[in-house]
C-alpha positions, 0 to 999 in steps of 0.5 A: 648329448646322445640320441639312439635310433631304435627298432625292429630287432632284424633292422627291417622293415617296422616302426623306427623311434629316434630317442634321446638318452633322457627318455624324449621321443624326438621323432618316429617313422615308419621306415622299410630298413635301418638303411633308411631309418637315420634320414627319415628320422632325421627328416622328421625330428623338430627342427630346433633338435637338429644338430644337438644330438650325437646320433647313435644306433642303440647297442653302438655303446653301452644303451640297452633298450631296456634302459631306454624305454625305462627312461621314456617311462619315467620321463612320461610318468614325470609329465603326468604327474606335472599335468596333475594326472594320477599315475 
């Protein structure tokens, strides 16, 4: 399984979301550039996570961010809907 680090478009300092290819929020972070984007995430995802992911920037292979945030929509949309709230 794949997780994609996402963030500012320049990799400079912004907000930096750890993302697994099934739209799941694994961690996010506050970081000053990608440089140190991978640790703090890594630092900062559930412990039981750890390990289970091949860690990818996105754009390293065929994931857009388009796509991505797709995918994190429809997973929310999906828990929402088993929470029995109106989408």
């Amino acid at each position: 399984m794949k997780a994609y680090i996402d963030g500012p478009s320049d990799l400079k300092f912004g907000m930096y979301s750890l993302i697994t290819e099934e739209g799941k929020v694994l961690s996010t972070h506050t970081c000053s550039s990608l440089q140190y984007a991978k640790s703090d995430l890594l630092k900062y995802m559930p412990e039981e996570n750890r390990g289970a992911y091949e860690i990818l920037l996105l754009g390293e292979d065929e994931m857009t961010h388009e796509e991505l945030f797709r995918r994190v929509k429809e997973r929310a949309e999906a828990r929402r809907v088993e929470d029995g709230e109106q989408a």
